[in-house]
C-alpha positions in Angstrom: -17.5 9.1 -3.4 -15.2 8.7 -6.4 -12.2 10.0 -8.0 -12.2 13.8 -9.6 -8.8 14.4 -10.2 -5.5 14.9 -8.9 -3.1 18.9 -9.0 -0.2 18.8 -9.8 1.9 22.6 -8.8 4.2 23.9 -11.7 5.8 27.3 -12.6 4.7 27.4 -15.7 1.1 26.9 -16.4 1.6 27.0 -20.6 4.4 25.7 -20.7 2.9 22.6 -18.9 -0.2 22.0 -20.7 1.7 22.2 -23.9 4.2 19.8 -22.5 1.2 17.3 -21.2 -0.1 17.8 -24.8 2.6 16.6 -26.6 3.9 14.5 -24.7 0.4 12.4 -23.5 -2.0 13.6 -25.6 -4.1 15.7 -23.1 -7.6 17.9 -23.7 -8.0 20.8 -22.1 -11.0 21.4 -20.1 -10.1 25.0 -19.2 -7.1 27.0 -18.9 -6.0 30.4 -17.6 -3.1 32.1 -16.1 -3.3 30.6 -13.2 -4.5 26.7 -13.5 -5.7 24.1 -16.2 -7.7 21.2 -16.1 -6.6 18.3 -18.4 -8.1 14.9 -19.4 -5.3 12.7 -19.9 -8.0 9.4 -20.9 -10.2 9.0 -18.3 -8.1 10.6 -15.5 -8.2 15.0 -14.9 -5.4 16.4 -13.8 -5.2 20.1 -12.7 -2.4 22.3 -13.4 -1.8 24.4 -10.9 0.6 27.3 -9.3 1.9 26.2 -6.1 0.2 30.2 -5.0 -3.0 29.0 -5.9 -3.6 25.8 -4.5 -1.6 22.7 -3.0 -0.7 19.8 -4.7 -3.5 17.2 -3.7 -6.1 14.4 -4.7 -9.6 15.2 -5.3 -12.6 13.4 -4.9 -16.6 14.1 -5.9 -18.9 13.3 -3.1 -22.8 13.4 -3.8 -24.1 15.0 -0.5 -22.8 17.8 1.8 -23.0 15.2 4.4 -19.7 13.6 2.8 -17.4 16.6 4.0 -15.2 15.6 6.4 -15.4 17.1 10.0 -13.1 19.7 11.1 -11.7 21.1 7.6 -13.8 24.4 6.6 -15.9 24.2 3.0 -15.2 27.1 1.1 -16.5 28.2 -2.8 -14.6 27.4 -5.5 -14.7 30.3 -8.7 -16.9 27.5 -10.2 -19.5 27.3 -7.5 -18.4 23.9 -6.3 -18.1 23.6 -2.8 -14.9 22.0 -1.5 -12.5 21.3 1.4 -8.7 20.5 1.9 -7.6 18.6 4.5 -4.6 16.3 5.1 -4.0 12.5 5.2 -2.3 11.0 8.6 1.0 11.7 6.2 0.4 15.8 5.6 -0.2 15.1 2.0 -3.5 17.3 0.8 -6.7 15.8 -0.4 -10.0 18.1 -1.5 -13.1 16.9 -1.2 -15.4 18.3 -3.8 -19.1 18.9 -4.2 -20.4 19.8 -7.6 -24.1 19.8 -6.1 -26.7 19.7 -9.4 -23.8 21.5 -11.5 -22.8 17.2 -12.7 
């Protein structure tokens, strides 16, 4: 298991990348009306409407096995599987399987 990324929700998904260009130099990965993934270095960080998805932490796991028990796996527009589920504190992580698409 390692880091993939962390989302962060905003109003304005242009406005924002432009911002996190500017301002820290990001690369955009992709982008569209509703999210964008940045590289900000050697950290991603998602973009996203607060309609979309929930602010969260994401990590990669290597085997279906990794998914945590109890949260549901759905399909990503991508193909990558993934689940939310919450810390003991209600904050959102996703755990994310790319399968043989990394």
């Amino acid at each position: 298991m390692e880091f993939d990324h962390v989302a962060i929700n905003v109003d304005d998904v242009e406005r924002a990348v432009e911002w996190y260009q500017q301002n820290l130099h990001a690369h955009v990965e992709y982008r569209d009306n509703t999210w964008a993934m940045l590289k900000i270095g050697d950290v991603r960080v998602a973009l996203t409407k607060p309609t979309e998805h929930p602010s969260h932490i994401a990590v990669k796991i290597d085997s279906l096995n990794e998914f945590p028990q109890g949260c549901e796996i759905k399909t990503h527009r991508d193909g990558s599987l993934y689940s939310y589920c919450k810390d003991s504190e209600g904050n959102t992580v996703e755990w994310i399987y790319w399968g043989n698409k990394v």
